[in-house]
N, C-alpha and C positions, 0 to 999 in steps of 0.2 A: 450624430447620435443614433438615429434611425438606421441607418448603415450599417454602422454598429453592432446594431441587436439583430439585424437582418442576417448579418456575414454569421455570427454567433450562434446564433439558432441554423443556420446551415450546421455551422460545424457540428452540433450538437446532431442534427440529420445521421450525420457521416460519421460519426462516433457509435451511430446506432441510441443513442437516448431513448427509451423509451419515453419518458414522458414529453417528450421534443414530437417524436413519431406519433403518441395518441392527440397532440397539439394538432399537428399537421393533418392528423385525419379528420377532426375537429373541424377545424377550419374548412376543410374543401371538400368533406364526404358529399355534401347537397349539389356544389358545382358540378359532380361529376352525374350526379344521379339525375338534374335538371336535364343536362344535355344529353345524355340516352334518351330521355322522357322525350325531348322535344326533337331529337335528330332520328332515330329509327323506331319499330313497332316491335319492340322486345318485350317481353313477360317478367312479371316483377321478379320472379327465382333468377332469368338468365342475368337479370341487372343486376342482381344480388352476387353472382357469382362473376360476373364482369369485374364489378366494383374490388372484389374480393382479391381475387387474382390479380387485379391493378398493386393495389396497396403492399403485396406480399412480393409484387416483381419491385414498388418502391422500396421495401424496407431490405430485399440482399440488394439494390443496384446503390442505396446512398453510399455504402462505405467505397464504391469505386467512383462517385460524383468528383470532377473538377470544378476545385470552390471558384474559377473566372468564369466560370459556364452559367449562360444563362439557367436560372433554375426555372423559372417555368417552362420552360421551350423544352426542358429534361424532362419535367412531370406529364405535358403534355403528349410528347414523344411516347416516353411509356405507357402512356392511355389509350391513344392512339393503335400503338402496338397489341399492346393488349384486348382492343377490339378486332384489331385484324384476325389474331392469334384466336379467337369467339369464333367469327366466321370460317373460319379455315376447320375449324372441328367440327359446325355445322354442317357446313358442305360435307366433309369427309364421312360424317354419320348419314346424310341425307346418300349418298351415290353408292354406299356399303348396303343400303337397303332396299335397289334398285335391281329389279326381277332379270338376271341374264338369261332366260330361257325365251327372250323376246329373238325375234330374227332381224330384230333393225341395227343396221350400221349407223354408224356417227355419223357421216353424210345424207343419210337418210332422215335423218331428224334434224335438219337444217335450213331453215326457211330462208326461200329465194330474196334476198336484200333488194331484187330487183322490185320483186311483189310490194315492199315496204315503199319504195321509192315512186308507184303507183299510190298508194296512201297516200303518199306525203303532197304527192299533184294535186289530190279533191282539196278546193279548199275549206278545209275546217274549222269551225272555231279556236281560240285556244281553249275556252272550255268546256269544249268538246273531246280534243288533247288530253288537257289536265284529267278530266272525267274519268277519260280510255285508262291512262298513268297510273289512276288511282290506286287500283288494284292491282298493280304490281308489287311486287316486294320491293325492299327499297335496292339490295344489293342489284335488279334488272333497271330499276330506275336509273341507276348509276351508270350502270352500263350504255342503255338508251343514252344519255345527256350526253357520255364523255366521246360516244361515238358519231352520234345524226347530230348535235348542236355543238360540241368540242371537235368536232372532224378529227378525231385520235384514231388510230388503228390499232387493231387486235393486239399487237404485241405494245403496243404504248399505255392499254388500257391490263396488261395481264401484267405490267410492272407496274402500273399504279394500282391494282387492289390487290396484287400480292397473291395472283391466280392463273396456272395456264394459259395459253390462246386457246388450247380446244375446249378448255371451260367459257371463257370469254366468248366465244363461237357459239356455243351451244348454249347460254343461257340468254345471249341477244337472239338468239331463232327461236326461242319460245318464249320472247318480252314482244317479238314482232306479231307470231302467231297469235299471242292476247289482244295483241293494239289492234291486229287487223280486224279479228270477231270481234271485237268493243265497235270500233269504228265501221265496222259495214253493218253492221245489225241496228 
């Protein structure tokens, strides 16, 4: 019976229903809003427009949904997506307004990994660590994790966030240069 109503209200999804679709937003708007709240340090407008732009990739992606497909592993997907698709505009508006009358090369603003690797020899607390971390943004955070504690490399970590290696490069040499002045001062 449950089944039933499950498969049905899909299809209802995939038909485009409205009242199926303002159900569905019903239902999960707060799940989505929760875990923004509680996984990165966004501002209530970009959550608003996260959220936004999520709902609106759900309602043209339902009528192309396969009803054997799991559906939330689809909702998620597109959530997912649609946070990447957040920072990828981020980034692109933050590097657009980035002063080119500077004379530094891309290698030149790259901190010695070897330098980090001295860090990492003192030993310090973890929260001492966590402290340093704190004040990173989360997308450097991520990067720090996937590369000193996931042992990933540049191009394993620029296909899991969906970014360059010379982004990936350049935002771990200025997550190191913060950790180092946290940590030696």
């Amino acid at each position: 019976m449950v089944i039933d109503f499950i498969l049905a209200f899909k299809q209802l999804l995939v038909q485009q229903d409205e009242e199926a679709f303002n159900k569905f937003y019903m239902e999960t708007v707060d799940i989505f809003f929760r875990y923004l709240r509680s996984n990165y340090f966004i501002d209530e407008d970009d959550m608003q427009d996260i959220i936004a732009d999520f709902y609106i990739k759900c309602w043209n992606g339902f009528p192309t949904f396969d009803l054997d497909q799991n559906f939330s592993g689809r909702v998620w997907s597109v959530f997912k997506n649609t946070l990447k698709d957040f920072w990828k505009k981020k980034w692109e508006t933050a590097f657009s307004e980035i002063d080119l009358d500077d004379e530094i090369t891309f290698e030149d603003s790259l901190e010695d990994e070897e330098d980090f690797t001295q860090i990492l020899d003192n030993e310090y607390t973890y929260e001492q660590i966590q402290q340093a971390m704190y004040n990173l943004d989360e997308i450097s955070k991520e990067i720090i994790s996937l590369k000193y504690i996931e042992d990933k490399s540049y191009g394993e970590i620029s296909g899991i966030l969906w970014i360059s290696q010379d982004l990936v490069r350049q935002r771990c040499s200025r997550a190191l240069k913060a950790l180092k002045v946290k940590l030696w001062w």
